[in-house]
C-alpha positions as CSV (number, residue, x, y, z in Angstrom):
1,X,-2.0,-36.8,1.1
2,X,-5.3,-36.0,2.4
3,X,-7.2,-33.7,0.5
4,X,-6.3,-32.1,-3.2
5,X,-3.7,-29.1,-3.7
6,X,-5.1,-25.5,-3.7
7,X,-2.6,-23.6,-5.9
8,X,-3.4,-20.1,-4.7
9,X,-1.2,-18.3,-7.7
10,X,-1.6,-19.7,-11.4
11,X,-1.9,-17.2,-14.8
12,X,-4.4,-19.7,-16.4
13,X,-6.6,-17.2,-17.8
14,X,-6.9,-16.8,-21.7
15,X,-5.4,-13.7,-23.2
16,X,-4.9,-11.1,-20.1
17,X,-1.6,-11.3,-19.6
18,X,1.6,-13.6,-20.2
19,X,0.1,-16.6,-19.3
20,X,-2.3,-18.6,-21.1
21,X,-2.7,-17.2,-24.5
22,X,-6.2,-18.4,-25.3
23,X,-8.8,-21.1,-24.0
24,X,-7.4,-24.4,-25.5
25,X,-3.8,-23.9,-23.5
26,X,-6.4,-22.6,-20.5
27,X,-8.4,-26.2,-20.7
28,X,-4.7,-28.0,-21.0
29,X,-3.6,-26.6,-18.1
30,X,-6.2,-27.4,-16.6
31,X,-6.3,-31.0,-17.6
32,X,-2.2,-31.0,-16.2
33,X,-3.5,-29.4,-12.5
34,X,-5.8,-31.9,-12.4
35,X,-3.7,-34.8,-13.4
36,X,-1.2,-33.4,-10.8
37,X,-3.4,-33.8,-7.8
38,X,-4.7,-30.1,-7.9
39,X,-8.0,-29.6,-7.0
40,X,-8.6,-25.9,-6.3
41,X,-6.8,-22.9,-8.4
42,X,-6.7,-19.0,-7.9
43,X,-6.4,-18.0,-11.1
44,X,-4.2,-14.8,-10.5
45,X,-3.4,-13.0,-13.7
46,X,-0.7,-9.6,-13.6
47,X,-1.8,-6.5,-12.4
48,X,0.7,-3.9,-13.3
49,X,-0.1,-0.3,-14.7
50,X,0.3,0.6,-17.9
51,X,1.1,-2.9,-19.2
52,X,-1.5,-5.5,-17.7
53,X,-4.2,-3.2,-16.4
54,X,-6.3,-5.6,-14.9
55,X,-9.2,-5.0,-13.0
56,X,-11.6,-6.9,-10.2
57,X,-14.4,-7.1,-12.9
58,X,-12.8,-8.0,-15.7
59,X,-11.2,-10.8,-14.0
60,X,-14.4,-11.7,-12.7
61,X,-16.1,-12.0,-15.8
62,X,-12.5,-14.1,-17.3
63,X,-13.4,-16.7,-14.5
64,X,-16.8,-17.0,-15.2
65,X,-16.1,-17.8,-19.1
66,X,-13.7,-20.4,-18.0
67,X,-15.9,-22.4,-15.1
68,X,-17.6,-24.0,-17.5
69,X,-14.4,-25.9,-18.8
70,X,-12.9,-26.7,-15.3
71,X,-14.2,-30.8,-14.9
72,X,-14.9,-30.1,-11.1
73,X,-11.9,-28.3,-9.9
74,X,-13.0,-25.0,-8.2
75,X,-11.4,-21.8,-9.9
76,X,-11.2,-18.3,-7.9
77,X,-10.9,-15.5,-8.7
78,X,-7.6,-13.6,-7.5
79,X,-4.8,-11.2,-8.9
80,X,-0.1,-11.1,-8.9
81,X,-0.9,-7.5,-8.4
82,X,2.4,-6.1,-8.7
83,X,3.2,-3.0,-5.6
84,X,2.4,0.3,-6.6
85,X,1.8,4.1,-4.8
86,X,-1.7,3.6,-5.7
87,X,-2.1,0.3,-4.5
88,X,-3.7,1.3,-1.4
89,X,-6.6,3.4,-2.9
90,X,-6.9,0.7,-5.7
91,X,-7.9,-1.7,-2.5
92,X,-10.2,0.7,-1.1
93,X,-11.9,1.3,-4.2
94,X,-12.6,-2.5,-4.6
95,X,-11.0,-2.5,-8.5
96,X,-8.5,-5.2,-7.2
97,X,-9.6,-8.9,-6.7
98,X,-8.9,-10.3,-3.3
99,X,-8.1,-14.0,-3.5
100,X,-11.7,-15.5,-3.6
101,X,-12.8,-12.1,-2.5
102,X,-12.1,-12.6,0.8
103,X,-9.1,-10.6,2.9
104,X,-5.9,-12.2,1.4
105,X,-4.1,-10.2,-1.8
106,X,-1.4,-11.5,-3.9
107,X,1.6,-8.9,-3.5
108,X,4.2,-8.8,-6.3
109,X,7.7,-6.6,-5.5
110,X,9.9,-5.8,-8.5
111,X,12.5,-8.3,-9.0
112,X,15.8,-6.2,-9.3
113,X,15.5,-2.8,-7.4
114,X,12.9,-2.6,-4.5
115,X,11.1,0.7,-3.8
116,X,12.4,2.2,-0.5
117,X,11.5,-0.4,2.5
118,X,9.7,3.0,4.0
119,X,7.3,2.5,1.3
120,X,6.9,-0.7,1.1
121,X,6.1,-1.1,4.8
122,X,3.8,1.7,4.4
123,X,1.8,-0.4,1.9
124,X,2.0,-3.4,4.0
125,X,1.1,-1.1,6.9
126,X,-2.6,-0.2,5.1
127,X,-3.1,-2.8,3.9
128,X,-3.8,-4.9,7.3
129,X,-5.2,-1.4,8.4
130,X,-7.9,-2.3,5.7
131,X,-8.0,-6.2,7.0
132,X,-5.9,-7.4,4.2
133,X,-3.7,-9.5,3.9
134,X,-0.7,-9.2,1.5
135,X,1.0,-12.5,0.3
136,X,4.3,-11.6,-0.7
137,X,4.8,-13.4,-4.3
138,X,8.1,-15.9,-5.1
139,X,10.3,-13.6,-2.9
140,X,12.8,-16.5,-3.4
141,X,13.2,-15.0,-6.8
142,X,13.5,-11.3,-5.6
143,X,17.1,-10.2,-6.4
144,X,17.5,-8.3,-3.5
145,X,15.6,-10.7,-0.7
146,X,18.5,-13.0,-1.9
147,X,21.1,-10.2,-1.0
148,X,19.5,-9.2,2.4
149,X,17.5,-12.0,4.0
150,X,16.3,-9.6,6.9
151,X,14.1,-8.1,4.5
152,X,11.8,-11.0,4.0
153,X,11.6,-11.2,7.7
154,X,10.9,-7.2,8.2
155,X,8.1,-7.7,5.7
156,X,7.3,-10.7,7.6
157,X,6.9,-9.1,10.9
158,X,4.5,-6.5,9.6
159,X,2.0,-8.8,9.3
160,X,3.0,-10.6,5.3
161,X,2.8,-13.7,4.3
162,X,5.3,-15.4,1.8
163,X,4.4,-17.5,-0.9
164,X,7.0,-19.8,-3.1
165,X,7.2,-21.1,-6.2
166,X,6.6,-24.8,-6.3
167,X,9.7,-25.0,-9.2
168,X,12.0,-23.3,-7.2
169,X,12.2,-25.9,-4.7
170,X,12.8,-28.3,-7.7
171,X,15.4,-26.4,-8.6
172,X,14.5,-25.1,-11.9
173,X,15.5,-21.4,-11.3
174,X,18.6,-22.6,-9.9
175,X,20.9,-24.1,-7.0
176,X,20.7,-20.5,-5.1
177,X,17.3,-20.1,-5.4
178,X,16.6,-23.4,-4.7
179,X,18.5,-23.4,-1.3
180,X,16.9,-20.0,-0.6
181,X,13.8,-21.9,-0.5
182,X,14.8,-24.7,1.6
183,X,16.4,-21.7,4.1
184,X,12.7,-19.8,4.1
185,X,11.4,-23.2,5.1
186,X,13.6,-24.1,7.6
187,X,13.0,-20.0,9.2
188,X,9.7,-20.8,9.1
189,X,9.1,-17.7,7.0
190,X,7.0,-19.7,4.1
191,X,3.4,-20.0,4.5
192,X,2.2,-21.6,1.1
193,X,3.5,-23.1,-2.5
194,X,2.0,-22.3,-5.9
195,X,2.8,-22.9,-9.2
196,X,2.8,-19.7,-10.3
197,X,2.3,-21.4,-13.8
198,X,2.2,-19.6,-17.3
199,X,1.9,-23.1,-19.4
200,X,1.9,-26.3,-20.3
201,X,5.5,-26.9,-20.7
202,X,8.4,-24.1,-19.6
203,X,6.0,-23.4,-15.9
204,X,3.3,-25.9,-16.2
205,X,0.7,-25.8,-13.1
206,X,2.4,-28.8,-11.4
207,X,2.8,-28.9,-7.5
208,X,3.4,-32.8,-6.8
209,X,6.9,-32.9,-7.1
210,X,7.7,-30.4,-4.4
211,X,5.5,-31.4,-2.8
212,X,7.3,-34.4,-2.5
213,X,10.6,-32.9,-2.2
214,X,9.4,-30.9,1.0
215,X,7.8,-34.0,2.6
216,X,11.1,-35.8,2.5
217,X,13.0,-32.6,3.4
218,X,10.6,-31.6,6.3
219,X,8.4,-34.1,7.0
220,X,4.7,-35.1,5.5
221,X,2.8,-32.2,8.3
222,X,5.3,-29.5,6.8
223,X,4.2,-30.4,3.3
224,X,0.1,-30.9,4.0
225,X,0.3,-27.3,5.9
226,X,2.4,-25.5,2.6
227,X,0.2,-27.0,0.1
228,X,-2.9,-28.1,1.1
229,X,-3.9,-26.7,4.9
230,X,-2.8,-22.8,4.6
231,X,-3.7,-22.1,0.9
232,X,-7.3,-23.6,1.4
233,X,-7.7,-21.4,4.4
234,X,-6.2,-17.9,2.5
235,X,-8.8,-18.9,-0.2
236,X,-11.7,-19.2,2.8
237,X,-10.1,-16.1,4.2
238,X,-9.0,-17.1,7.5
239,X,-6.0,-17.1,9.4
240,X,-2.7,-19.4,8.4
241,X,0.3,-20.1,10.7
């Protein structure tokens, strides 16, 4: 492996949402990314009105506090900013972190019911008007990508990107999630792995074992590129393939 992981989607900060609850799990899980080969983290807590009402400041200032417990790995700042009509003016208003304040934003769908694609693509749409890009969050997971596989790719073609979670290609969330994974992959419709972690033991921030499983799957440049080469370059801001 050359180079440490950059896990571009982890809720490690203390007490913002329903990750880490306060700033000893925060140091463990840092002590488990490190031990697990991670050497970079976006630090992405929820965004969603009304119940995790985030902003690009308070984050900010969460990230700051924690620096001074990281041992060396680099922590970003970054939001799973969950879609929303106001989403766009939200951006434009700068009250939502980019990843590492660059031109990348972590783009969560609902998991059962999808607003209207119309919308969705509308989002998408000013987004990249804006010069952001949305990375669509764990759509492995999303009930209804798994119905309809030709909505990934519709999102896809609009300019998204598609993030998946690392314990979903382990298998953890299931045998049909899993293989949805290893079908994204195979589309080449995946552009980076995360933990999306919330712990230190149900979703602990731990990326080495899919990585593993994709390098034996795919082959050691397919891994490198998921993991290592396209998440360090959507935390620099520049462009992935």
């Amino acid at each position: 492996m050359s180079g440490g992981f950059i896990d571009i989607h982890c809720h490690i900060l203390p007490g913002i949402d329903d990750g880490s609850p306060d700033m000893a799990h925060t140091i463990e899980m840092l002590r488990i990314a490190r031990e697990d080969g991670i050497e970079g983290i976006v630090a992405s807590p929820h965004v969603i009105s009304g119940l995790y009402d985030n902003t690009r400041e308070g984050i900010g200032e969460a990230v700051a506090r924690v620096k001074s417990t990281t041992n060396g790995l680099a922590l970003y700042t970054g939001a799973d900013v969950h879609i929303s009509r106001d989403l766009l003016e939200n951006v434009q208003r700068g009250t939502l972190p980019l990843i590492n304040d660059r031109n990348y934003l972590l783009l969560e769908l609902p998991t059962f019911v999808l607003p209207p694609m119309a919308e969705i693509e509308r989002i998408i749409a000013g987004l990249r008007v804006r010069g952001v890009t949305p990375v669509i969050t764990h759509p492995e997971r999303n009930v209804a990508i798994l119905e309809d596989a030709s909505i990934l790719q519709r999102l896809l073609d609009m300019g998204a990107l598609c993030q998946l979670t690392a314990a979903s290609i382990t298998g953890k969330f299931g045998a049909r999630i899993q293989k949805a994974c290893f079908r994204m992959i195979k589309k080449r419709q995946v552009h980076a792995v995360a933990t999306d972690a919330h712990d230190v033991k149900k979703r602990p921030p731990v990326l080495s074992e899919a990585h593993a499983k994709i390098a034996n799957k795919f082959g050691p440049s397919q891994a490198q590129k998921l993991f290592i080469r396209n998440p360090q370059r959507i935390v620099n801001g520049e462009p992935v393939n």
